[in-house]
C-alpha positions, 0 to 999 in steps of 0.5 A: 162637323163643326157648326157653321155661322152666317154674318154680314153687316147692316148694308144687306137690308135683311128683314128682322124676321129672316136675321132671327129665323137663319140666326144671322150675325149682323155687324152694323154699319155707322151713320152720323147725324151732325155730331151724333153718330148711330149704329144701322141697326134699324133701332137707334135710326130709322130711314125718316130720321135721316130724310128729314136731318136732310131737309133741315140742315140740307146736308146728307148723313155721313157714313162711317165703314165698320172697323177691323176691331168691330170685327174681330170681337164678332168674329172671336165671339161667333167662333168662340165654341169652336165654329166656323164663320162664313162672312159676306160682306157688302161690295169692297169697291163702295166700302173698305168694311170688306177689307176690314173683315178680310184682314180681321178674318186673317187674324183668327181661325175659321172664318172665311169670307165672300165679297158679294160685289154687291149691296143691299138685298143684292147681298140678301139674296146670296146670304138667303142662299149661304143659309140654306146651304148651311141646312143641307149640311155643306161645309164651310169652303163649299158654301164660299165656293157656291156662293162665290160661284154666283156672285155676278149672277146677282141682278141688282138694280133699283130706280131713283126719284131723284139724284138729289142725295147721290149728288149731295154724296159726290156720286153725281154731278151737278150737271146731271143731277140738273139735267135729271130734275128739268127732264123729269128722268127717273135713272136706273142704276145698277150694280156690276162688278161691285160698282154703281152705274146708270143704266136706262134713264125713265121719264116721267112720274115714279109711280108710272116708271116703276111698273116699266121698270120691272117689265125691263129687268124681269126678262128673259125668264128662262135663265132667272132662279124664281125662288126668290126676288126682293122688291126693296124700297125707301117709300116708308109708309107710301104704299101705292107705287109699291104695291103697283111693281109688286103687282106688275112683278107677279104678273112677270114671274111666278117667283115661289118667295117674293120678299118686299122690304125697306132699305136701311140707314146707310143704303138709304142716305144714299138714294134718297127717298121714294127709291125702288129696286127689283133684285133676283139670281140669273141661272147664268153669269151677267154679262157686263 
């Protein structure tokens, strides 16, 4: 049976311990600073790099999608000794980098891809699982299969502190960005069908929304996988809104692995800081 690779690219905000542990290939996406462009790779640019070119120049980082090129020289290296690649990419409707890999893909042999629809650790969740099924010695099309089977079982959502950078970013209007910011609204957005789009809008401080948050997705027990559930955020080295979810998530759910972690470079561009989401598996399909 021929060994099988898992890759993905940065936008799965993937902790350095479990890439190193699975061994998983990550291609890095760009982001550009002024006239410097950086790969996300959480060495060359770091999250508060980006929040504080913000500050200073008051305009957002550009992200740049990883090309069909990057991919095949991935790709033509990881395949090289005869193996196979199992490529799940972020969203094809928030990035062209999975049509990229997908015409990459078609250009060599033995390597398939999986549209996760979604981003971030949403993405994490389904590579976690891709992994492990490469332990139980699946192959190639069966874990696709699998993992496609549980795309839009993914639970994706997070909390923004402010629609500042989503605005900056055409993704929200100056309208709603001011309604947002006069009200004190903290919106829920939430990722369905490979897109982005507000769900509950809280109000208040984002230290006390979090908690309420959590109570909001966590439900319905019954039907959600509790082996893992990420807690990703943008808080840097602010702990106490953090801590206070995690808290409120283990009081819910008796998840064997909670797995918290910080957003990388180009998720980050564009939520912004102090930004917080809770991501698992359903058992079932969400309904959309």
């Amino acid at each position: 049976m021929a060994n099988i690779r898992i890759s993905t690219d940065s936008t799965c905000d993937l902790p350095r311990e479990l890439i190193e542990k699975y061994n998983i290939h990550v291609c890095p996406m760009h982001v550009n600073l002024g006239d410097k462009t950086y790969d996300d790779d959480g060495v060359q640019l770091k999250p508060q790099m980006m929040f504080d070119y913000v500050k200073q120049t008051g305009q957002l980082p550009k992200t740049a999608a990883i090309s069909m090129g990057e991919y095949i020289d991935m790709f033509s290296a990881l395949t090289a000794d005869g193996s196979e690649v199992v490529h799940i990419g972020f969203s094809s409707d928030l990035s062209v980098s999975f049509h990229n890999a997908e015409l990459a893909a078609e250009e060599l042999e033995r390597v398939y891809t999986v549209n996760t629809k979604n981003l971030s650790t949403g993405m994490a969740l389904l590579i976690l699982r891709a992994c492990e099924l490469v332990e139980e010695g699946k192959t190639a099309q069966e874990i696709v299969d699998i993992i496609t089977e549980m795309v839009p079982c993914v639970d994706a959502s997070f909390v923004l502190d402010s629609l500042e950078n989503l605005h900056k970013g055409g993704r929200c209007s100056a309208v709603a960005k001011l309604g947002a910011n006069l009200l004190k609204l903290k919106p829920c957005i939430t990722v369905k069908e490979g897109k982005m789009g507000v769900d509950k809008k809280y109000r208040g401080a984002i230290q006390t929304v979090l908690p309420e948050y959590a109570r909001d997705r966590l439900v319905d027990l019954d039907d959600v996988d509790l082996s893992r559930v990420f807690v990703t955020h943008t808080f840097g080295d602010e702990r106490e809104p953090v801590l206070a979810t995690i808290e409120e998530v283990k009081k819910i759910a008796p998840f064997a692995e909670l797995i918290e972690n910080q957003a990388g470079c180009t998720i980050s561009t564009h939520c912004g800081p102090r930004t917080l989401g809770v991501l698992f598996i359903r058992k079932s399909p969400i309904v959309k």
